[in-house]
C-alpha positions as CSV (number, residue, x, y, z in Angstrom):
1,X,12.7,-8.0,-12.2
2,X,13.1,-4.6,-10.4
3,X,11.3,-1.4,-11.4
4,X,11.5,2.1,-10.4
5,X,9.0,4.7,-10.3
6,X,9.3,8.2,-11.6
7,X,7.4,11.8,-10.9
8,X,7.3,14.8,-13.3
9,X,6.5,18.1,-12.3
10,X,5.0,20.9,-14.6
11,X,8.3,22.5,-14.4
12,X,10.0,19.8,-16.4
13,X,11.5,18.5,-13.4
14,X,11.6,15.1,-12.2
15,X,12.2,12.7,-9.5
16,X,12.9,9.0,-9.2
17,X,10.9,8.3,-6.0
18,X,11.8,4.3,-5.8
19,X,14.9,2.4,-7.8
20,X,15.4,-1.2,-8.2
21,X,12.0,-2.2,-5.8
22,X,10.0,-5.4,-6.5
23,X,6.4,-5.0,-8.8
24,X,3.9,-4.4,-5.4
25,X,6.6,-1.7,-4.2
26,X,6.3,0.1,-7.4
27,X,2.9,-0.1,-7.4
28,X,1.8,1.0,-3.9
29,X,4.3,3.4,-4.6
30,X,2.9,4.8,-8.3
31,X,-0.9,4.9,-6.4
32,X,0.8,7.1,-3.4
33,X,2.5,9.7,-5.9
34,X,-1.1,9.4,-8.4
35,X,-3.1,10.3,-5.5
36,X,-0.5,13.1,-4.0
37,X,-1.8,16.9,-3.5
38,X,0.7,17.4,-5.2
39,X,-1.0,15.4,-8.4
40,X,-3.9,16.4,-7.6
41,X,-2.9,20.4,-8.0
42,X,-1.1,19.7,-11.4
43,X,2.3,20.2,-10.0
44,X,3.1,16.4,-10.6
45,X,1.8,16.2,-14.2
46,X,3.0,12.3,-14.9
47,X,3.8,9.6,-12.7
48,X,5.4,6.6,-15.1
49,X,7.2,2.9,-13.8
50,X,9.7,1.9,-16.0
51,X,11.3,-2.1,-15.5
52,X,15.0,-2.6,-15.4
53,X,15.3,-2.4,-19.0
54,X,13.9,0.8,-18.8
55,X,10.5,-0.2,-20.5
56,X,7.4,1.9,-19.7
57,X,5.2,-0.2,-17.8
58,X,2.7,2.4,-16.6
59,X,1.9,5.9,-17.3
60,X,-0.3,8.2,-15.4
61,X,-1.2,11.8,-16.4
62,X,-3.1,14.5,-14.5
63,X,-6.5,15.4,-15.9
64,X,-5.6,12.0,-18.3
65,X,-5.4,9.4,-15.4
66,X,-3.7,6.1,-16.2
67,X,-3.0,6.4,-20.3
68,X,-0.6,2.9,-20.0
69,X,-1.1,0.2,-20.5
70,X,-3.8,0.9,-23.0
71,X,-6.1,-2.1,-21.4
72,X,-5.8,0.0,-17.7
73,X,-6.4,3.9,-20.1
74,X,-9.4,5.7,-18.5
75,X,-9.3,3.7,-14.9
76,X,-7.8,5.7,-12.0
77,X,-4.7,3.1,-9.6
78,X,-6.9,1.5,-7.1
């Protein structure tokens, strides 16, 4: 399975940051872009990985934190 990772500004922008990378790629990658000055400003407002069917697999949210999966909601990416 291959996932890709996605960034949203507060603009309505966004940016695919990783495509078709393996699960610890996405991750590290998601962590890097939740913890970015950017993200930590507001400018990034959600950083989300999707799997190749396009499923959500995990949401992040500034001044939310991870709000997906629901059994991860309220702990920061480590």
């Amino acid at each position: 399975m291959e996932f890709s990772v996605i960034q949203y500004f507060d603009n309505g922008a966004y940016e695919v940051v990783r495509r078709g990378v393996d699960a610890q790629e996405a991750v590290e990658a998601a962590h890097h872009y939740c913890g970015s000055v950017g993200a930590r400003l507001g400018y990034v407002t959600t950083v989300i990985i999707v799997d190749d069917d396009d499923f959500r697999v995990f949401q992040w949210e500034h001044g939310k934190g991870v709000v997906f999966p629901p059994e991860a909601a309220g702990r920061e990416p480590r």
